[in-house]
Structures are given as C-alpha cells and as structure tokens.
C-alpha positions in Angstrom: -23.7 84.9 -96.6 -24.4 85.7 -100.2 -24.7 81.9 -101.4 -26.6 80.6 -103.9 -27.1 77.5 -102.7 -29.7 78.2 -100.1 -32.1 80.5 -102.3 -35.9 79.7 -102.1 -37.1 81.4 -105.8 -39.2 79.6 -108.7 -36.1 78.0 -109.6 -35.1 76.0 -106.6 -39.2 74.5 -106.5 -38.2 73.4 -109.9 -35.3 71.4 -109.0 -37.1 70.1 -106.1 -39.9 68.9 -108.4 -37.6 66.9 -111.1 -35.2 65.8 -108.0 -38.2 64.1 -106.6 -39.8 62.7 -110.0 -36.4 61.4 -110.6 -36.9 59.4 -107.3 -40.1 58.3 -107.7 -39.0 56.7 -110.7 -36.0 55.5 -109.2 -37.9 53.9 -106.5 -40.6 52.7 -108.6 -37.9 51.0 -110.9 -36.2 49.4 -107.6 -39.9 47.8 -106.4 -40.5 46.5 -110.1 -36.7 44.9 -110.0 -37.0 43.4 -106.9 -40.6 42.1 -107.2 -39.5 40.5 -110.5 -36.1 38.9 -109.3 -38.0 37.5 -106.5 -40.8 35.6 -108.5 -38.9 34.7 -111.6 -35.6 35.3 -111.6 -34.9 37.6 -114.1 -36.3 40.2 -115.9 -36.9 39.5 -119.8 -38.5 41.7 -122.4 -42.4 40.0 -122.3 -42.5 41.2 -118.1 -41.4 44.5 -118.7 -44.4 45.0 -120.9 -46.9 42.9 -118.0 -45.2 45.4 -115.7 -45.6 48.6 -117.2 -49.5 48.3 -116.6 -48.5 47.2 -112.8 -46.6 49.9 -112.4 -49.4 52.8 -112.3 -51.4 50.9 -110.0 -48.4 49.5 -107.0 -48.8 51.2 -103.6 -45.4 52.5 -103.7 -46.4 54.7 -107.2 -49.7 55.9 -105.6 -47.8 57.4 -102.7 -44.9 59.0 -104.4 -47.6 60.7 -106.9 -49.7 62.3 -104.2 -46.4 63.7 -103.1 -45.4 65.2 -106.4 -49.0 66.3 -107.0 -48.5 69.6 -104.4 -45.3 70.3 -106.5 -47.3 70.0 -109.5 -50.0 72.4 -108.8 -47.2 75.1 -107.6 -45.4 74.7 -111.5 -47.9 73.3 -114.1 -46.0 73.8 -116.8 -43.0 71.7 -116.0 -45.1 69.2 -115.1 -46.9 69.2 -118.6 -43.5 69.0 -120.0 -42.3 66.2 -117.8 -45.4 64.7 -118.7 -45.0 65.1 -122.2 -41.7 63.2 -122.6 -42.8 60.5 -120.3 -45.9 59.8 -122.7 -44.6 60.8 -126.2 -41.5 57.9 -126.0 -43.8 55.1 -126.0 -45.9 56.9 -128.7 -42.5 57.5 -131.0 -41.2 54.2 -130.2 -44.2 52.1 -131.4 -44.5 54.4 -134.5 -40.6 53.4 -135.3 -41.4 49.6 -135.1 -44.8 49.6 -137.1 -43.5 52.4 -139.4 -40.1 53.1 -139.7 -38.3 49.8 -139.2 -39.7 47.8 -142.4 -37.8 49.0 -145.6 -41.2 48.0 -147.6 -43.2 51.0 -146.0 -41.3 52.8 -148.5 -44.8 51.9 -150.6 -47.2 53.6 -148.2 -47.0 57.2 -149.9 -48.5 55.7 -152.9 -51.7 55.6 -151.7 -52.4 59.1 -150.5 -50.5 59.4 -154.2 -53.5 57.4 -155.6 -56.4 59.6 -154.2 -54.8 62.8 -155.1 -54.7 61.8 -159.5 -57.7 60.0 -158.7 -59.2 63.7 -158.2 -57.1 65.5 -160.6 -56.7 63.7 -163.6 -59.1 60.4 -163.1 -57.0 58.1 -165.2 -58.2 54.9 -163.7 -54.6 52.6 -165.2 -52.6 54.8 -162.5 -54.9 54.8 -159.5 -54.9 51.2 -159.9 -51.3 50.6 -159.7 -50.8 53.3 -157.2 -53.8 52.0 -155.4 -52.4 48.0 -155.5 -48.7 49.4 -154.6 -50.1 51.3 -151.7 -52.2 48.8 -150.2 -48.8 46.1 -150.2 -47.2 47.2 -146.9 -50.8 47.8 -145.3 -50.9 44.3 -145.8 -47.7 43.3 -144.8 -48.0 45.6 -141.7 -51.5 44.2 -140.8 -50.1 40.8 -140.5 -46.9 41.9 -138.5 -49.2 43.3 -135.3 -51.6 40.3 -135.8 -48.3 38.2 -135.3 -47.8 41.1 -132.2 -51.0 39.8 -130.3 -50.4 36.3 -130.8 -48.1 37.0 -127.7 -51.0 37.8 -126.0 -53.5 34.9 -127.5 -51.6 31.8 -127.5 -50.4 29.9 -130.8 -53.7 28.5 -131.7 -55.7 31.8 -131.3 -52.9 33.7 -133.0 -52.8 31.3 -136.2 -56.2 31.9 -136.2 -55.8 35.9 -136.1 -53.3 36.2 -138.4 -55.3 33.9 -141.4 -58.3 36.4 -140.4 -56.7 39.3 -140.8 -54.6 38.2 -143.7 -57.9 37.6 -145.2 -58.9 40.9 -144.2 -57.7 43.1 -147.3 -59.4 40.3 -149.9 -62.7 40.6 -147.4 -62.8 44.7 -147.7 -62.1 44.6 -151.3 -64.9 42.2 -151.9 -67.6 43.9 -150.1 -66.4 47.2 -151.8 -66.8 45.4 -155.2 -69.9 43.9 -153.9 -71.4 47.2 -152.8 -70.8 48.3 -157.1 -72.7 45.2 -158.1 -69.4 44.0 -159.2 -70.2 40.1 -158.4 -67.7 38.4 -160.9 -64.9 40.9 -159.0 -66.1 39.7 -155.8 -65.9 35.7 -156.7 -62.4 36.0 -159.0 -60.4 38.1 -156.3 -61.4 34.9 -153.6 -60.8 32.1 -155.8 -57.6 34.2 -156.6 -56.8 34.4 -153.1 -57.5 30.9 -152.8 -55.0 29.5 -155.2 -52.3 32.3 -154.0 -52.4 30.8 -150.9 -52.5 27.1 -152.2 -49.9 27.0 -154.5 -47.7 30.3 -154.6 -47.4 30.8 -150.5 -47.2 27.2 -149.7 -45.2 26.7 -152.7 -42.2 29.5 -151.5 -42.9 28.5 -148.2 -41.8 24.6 -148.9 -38.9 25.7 -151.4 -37.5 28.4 -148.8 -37.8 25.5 -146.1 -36.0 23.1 -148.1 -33.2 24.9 -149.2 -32.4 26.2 -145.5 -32.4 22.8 -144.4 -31.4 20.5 -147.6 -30.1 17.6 -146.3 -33.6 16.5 -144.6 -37.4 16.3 -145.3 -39.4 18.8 -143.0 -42.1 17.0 -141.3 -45.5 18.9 -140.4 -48.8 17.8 -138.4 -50.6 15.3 -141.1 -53.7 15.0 -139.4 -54.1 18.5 -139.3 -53.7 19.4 -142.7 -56.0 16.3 -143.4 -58.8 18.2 -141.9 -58.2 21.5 -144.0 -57.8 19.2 -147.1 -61.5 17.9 -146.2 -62.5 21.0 -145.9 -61.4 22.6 -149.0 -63.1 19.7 -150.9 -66.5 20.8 -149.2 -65.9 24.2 -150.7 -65.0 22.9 -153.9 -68.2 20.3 -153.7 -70.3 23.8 -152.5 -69.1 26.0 -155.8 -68.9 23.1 -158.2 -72.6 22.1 -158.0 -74.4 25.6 -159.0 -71.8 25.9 -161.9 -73.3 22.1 -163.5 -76.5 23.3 -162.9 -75.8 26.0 -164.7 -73.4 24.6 -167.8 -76.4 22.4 -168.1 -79.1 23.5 -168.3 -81.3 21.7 -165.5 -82.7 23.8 -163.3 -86.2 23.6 -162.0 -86.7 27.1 -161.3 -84.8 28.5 -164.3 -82.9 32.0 -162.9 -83.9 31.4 -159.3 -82.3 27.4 -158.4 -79.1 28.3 -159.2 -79.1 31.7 -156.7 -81.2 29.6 -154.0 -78.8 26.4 -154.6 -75.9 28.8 -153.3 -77.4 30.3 -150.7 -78.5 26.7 -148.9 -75.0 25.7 -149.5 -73.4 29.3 -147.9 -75.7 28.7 -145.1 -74.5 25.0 -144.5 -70.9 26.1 -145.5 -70.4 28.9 -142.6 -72.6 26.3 -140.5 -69.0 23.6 -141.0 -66.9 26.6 -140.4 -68.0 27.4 -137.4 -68.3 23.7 -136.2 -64.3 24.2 -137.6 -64.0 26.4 -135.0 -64.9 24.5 -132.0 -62.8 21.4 -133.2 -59.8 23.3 -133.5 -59.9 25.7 -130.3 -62.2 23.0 -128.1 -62.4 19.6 -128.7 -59.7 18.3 -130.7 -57.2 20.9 -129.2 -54.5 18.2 -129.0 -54.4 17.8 -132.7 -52.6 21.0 -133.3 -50.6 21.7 -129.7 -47.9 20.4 -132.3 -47.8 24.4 -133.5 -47.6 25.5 -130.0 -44.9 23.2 -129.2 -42.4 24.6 -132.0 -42.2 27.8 -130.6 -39.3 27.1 -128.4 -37.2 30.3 -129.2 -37.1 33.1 -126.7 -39.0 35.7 -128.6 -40.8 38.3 -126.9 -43.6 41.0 -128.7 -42.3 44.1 -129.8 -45.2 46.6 -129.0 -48.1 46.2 -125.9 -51.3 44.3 -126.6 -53.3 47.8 -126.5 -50.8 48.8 -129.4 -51.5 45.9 -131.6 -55.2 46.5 -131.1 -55.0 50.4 -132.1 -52.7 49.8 -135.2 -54.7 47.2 -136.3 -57.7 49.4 -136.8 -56.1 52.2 -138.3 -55.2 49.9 -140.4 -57.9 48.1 -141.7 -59.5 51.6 -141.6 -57.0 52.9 -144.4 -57.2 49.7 -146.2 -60.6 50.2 -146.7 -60.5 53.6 -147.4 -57.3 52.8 -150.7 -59.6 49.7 -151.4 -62.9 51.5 -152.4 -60.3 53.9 -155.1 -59.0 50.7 -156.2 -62.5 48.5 -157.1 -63.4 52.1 -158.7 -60.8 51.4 -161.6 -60.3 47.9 -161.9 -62.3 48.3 -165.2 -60.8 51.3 -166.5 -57.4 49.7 -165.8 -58.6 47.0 -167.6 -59.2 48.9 -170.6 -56.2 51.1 -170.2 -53.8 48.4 -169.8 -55.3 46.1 -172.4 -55.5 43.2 -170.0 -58.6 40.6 -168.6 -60.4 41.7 -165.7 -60.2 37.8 -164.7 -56.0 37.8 -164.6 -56.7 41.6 -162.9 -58.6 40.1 -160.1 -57.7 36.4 -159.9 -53.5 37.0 -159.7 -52.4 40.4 -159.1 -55.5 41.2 -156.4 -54.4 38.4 -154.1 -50.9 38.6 -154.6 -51.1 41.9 -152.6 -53.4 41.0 -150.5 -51.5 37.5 -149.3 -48.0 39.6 -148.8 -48.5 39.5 -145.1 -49.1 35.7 -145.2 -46.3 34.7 -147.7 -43.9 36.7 -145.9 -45.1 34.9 -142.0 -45.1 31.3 -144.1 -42.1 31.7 -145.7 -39.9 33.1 -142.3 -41.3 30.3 -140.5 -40.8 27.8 -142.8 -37.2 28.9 -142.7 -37.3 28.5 -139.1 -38.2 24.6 -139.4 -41.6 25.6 -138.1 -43.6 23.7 -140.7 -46.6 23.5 -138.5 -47.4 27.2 -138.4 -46.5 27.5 -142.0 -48.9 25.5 -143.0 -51.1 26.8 -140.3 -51.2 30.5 -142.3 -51.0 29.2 -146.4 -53.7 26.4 -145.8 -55.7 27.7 -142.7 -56.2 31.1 -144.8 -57.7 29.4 -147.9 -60.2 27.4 -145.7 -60.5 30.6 -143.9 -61.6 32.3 -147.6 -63.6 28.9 -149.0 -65.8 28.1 -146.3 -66.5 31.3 -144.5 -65.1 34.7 -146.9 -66.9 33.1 -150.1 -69.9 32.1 -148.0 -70.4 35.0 -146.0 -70.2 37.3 -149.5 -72.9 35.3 -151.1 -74.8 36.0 -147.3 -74.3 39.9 -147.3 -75.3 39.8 -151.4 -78.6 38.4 -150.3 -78.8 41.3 -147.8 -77.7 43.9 -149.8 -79.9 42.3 -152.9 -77.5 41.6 -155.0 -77.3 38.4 -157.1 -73.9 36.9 -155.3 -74.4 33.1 -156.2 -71.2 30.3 -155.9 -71.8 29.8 -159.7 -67.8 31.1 -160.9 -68.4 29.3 -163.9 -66.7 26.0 -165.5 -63.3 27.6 -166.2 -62.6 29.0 -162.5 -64.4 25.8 -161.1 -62.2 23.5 -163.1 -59.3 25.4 -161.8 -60.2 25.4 -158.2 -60.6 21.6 -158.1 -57.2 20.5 -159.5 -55.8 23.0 -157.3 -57.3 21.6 -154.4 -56.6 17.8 -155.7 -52.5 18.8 -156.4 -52.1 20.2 -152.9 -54.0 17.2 -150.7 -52.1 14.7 -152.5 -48.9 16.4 -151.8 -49.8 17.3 -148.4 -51.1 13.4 -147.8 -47.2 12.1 -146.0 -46.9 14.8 -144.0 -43.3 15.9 -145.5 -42.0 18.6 -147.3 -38.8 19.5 -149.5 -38.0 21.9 -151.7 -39.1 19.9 -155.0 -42.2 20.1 -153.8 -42.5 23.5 -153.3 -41.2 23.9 -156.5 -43.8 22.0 -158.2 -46.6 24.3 -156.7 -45.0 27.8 -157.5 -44.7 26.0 -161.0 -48.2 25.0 -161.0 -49.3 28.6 -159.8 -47.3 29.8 -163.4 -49.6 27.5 -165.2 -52.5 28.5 -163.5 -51.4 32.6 -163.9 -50.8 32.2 -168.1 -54.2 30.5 -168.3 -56.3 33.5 -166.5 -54.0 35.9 -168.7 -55.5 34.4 -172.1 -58.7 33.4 -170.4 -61.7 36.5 -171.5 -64.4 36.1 -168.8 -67.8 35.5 -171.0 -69.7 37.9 -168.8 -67.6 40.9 -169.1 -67.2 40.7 -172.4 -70.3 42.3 -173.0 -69.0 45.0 -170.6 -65.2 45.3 -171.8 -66.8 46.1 -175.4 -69.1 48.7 -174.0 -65.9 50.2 -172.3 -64.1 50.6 -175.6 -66.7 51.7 -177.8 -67.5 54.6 -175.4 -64.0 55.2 -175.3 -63.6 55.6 -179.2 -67.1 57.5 -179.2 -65.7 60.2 -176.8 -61.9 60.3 -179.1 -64.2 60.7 -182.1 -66.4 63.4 -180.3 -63.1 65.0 -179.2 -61.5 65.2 -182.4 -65.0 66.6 -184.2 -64.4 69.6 -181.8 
C-alpha cells in the first residue's frame, strides 16, 4: 500500500532516464561486438577507434537516441551531466597521453617561464635558455602525434610527416629570424640542423642499433639512401657555388650575381624536391615498400586521427609563439654568455629542434628498423637542403630581404665533408655501432670548431653589442 517502489515523482523519471541510457549503450556496444567478430574476428585496439566514428551514425544508435530524447527534454540537467562525462573522458584521456605520460613535459613550464622575465626583467641570457628548454618537449611532443597519424597515412606518407614536422620548429624559427633581418641566423640554424641530423641523429641511431643487436651488421635499403645522398650533393653543389663567387671575387654584377645566383638555384632546388616527391610517393614506390614491410609488430595509435590533427596545431601554434621570444635574444645571450652566435645557432638551435627526430631514429633503430631510421635522420636533412634552405631564400625575396645561399667558406667547407663522410658510409648499405660512433665523433669535431669559429659578419655587430653595453654601465655609474 505505502510502497516505494511504485512512486511516479522526479526521481523515478530520473532512474528511468539513466536505466535506458545504460541500455542504449549496452545495446550499442553488443551491435559494435557482433559486427566486429563477424568481419574480423576479433576486436583490437586500431577498430575500436574506426568504430567509435561508426557508432554515432548505426541504425540501432539513431533509434535508441530519439527514444532518450523525450526523457531528455523532461530533465535537462541530468542529461547535461550524463553528457558531460560521456565527452570529457575522451578529452582527459588524450590530454594524459600527449601531456602527462612523457616524463620530459616536465620542461613545458619553462616557456610560459620565459615570457613572464622576458617582460619583467628583459635579461635576454635567461629568456634564451628558458626559451630553448621550453621549446624541447614541444618538439619531442610534435613528433610523437606526427608518429600518431602515420597510423592513418601509411609508412611512406608518415616518414614523410614526421621529417616535415620535425623540421617544423627549425622552419618557424627561421622565418622569425628572417622576419628581424637576421639572415646569418636563418642560414646557420639550417646548416646546423643539417649536420645534427647527419652526424649526431644518425650517429646515436647506428651506435644504439649496434649495441642492441652486437653480434650482426644491420642492413638498410641502399638504393634509397643512394637517392638522398644525390640529393644532398645538389644542395651542397647549390650553396657551394654563390660562396666561390663570392671568396673570389668574380661576379659580373658585383652585389646583385651573387643574390640572383641563389635565387635561380632555390628555384631549380625546390623544382628537384618536388620531382623528389613524386619519385618517392609515385613512381618509384617500390624502392622504399622496404620501410613499410618492417613494421610487422602489432602496434596500434594511441589517440584518433582528429586528435593528432588538433594537437598538432596547438602545437606548432605555441612553438611559434616561444620561438619569436627566443630569435629576440639570441644576440643578447650571446653577449651575456660570452659565446659565438655561430656555435648559438649552428649546435644548440638544432639540437632542440631535432629532439623529436633523434628520439623516433634512435627507438627504431633499436627495434632493427633501420629503414625508417634512416628514413627520419637522412629524409629530414634533404627535407631542410633542398626545400627549408630554398624556400627561406624564396620568402626573403618576398619579404625583401637579402636571403642568398652564400653561408660563407667556413660553413660551406663544413657542409661538404659532412655530406662526403656520411655517403661514403652509407654506400654498403650496413650499419654497426663503430660507425655510429664515428659520426657522433665527427659531430664533436664539427661542434669545437663553430665554438672557436667568430662569424666575420657579426663581428661588426657583437662589438657594437658590447660597447653599448659598457656605454650604458658607464652612464649608470656617472649617475
């Protein structure tokens, strides 16, 4: 008579409302499992995120909702709140994988860190550092949901994403520095990159390989990294020819060959780039199905395709944002820390900028998965010589500045051995960890020679930045 159980009050619509979500869901999840078991078998990790996009739009879903939707005009709020919890997990759980699970996102408070004493106290030494440390995981995240949408892409696509937006940081910081007038910036932070990628990347990557697996040679596609040798030679040929015009005093136009020289050869560069392009994705395919093959292990993407696309534009978006504060005091830092803008732009630049590719080239190395390795230390520096450089010395000419590929005899000089050290070691198509030794050795040699090496055209410049520094202590200690 006086039971409970059969009241009809705001509560018991309530209960009816979650009791029939909960079997919408229930049923929705029994349509998904059977339609999966049926086609493949079983249900792995890479069609649970094809199915959560089939999901809204199966018949079963659409006629379950219009059911619910009475119930959710008669109590709005619970609704919101159901609705809530349903979107917010997906929302927490790709912020813990992008964010929270990597230990070096420690770093990322660094660069709000940098803007905040770049607008208190101004010292350009710390914004630098602050600036550079912030930027590291940025990178390193940038290249983890490029690696994310490789899922989606293929192998081939995916080695191609990753070396672009592993270039991506250098390619911001250059058009920032470009954007000052900062030219010398612009060409030493790509060579930089450039001989990072050559020698220190590919370097760890062979060493790591050949300690993991010491009792063999790792083999890799030959043919393949024939073709990127080639191509790096072009770059060199492109950059080596304005600088002996230059050292020698021969041009016909004197001021204007040299700039026109480089902007013929930009054109014709991005011109074999894109030609690249074709050959790798279209033609000659084949050549490097070798990458695709390796990836035999059962690994499945982490976050949605959508995702990767959203976090890879915040982003970029933030790394250019930290990137403008940090070409801003690259020559104050120089002053304050008594060190060459050249060793400033040409080692520790790239070094941050290349953490997302030496960490991919190194794990897959270590995975006997040579190919792609290679793919990412080697694809990236052709990516930056025939198409980053280039495409600078394009967007100079639009912006009017002076961007030629002159970057002088001593940069030149290094370039070219670089590239000569690396084809002749790449030529058998092996690797072991004595040769990756040799190249992170090499990359020593070639760090100790920018470190003593003063770039003649900021000297002018480095000396104007201390004498106005000692003209403002005197005028400080006058009053």
């Amino acid at each position: 008579m006086g039971s409970k159980s059969h009241s009809f009050g705001p509560q018991s619509h309530i209960e009816d409302h979650y009791c029939c979500r909960q079997q919408s869901t229930q049923l929705s999840l029994t349509y998904n499992e059977m339609t999966a078991f049926s086609q493949m078998g079983a249900l792995d990790e890479r069609s649970v995120l094809q199915f959560d996009d089939e999901n809204l739009s199966s018949p079963s879903v659409r006629s379950i909702d219009r059911t619910t939707d009475s119930l959710d005009a008669l109590h709005p709020k619970a609704s919101s709140q159901a609705n809530f919890t349903c979107m917010g997990n997906p929302v927490f759980r790709s912020l813990k994988i992008v964010i929270f699970s990597n230990k070096l996102n420690i770093l990322m408070p660094f660069g709000p860190l940098a803007i905040l004493i770049h607008y208190l106290t101004g010292n350009h030494g710390w914004v630098f550092f602050l600036s550079l440390v912030g930027i590291t995981p940025l990178a390193e995240r940038l290249g983890f949901a490029t690696e994310q949408l490789a899922f989606f892409t293929g192998p081939t696509v995916g080695g191609l994403l990753n070396a672009t937006f592993g270039n991506a940081t250098e390619l911001i910081i250059s058009i920032y520095a470009l954007k000052n007038g900062m030219m010398r910036i612009v060409q030493q932070s790509l060579l930089g990159s450039i001989l990072s990628n050559m020698l220190l990347v590919l370097g760890c990557a062979f060493f790591s390989g050949g300690v993991v697996f010491f009792k063999k040679e790792q083999v890799f596609n030959k043919t393949a990294a024939t073709v990127n040798s080639g191509l790096l030679l072009m770059s060199v040929m492109g950059i080596l020819f304005p600088a002996a015009l230059h050292a020698t005093h021969t041009e016909a136009h004197d001021g204007k060959s040299e700039l026109a020289l480089s902007r013929f050869s930009s054109c014709v560069m991005l011109i074999a780039y894109g030609a690249y392009l074709v050959f790798q994705l279209f033609s000659h395919k084949r050549l490097y199905e070798g990458e695709a093959g390796d990836d035999d292990d059962d690994e499945v993407p982490e976050i949605s395709k959508w995702e990767c696309i959203i976090w890879l534009a915040i982003l970029t978006a933030w790394i250019s944002v930290l990137s403008e504060y940090l070409v801003d005091a690259i020559e104050g830092a120089s002053v304050a820390w008594k060190m060459p803008i050249a060793f400033i732009s040409v080692i520790l630049l790239p070094i941050v900028g290349n953490a997302a590719e030496h960490a991919s080239a190194i794990i897959f190395a270590m995975k006997d998965k040579l190919d792609i390795s290679l793919g990412v230390a080697i694809g990236s520096s052709t990516q930056i010589a025939m198409f980053a450089i280039p495409f600078c010395v394009i967007v100079g000419w639009i912006m009017g500045r002076p961007m030629d590929l002159n970057f002088q005899v001593f940069e030149t000089a290094t370039l070219f051995i670089t590239v000569l050290v690396v084809a002749f070691l790449l030529q058998d198509g092996t690797s072991n960890y004595f040769k990756g030794l040799m190249l992170i050795l090499c990359y020593f040699i070639v760090a100790a020679s920018f470190y003593v090496h003063v770039d003649p055209s900021s000297i002018g410049k480095f000396l104007c930045k201390i004498n106005i520094m000692c003209l403002e202590h005197l005028i400080s200690f006058k009053f």
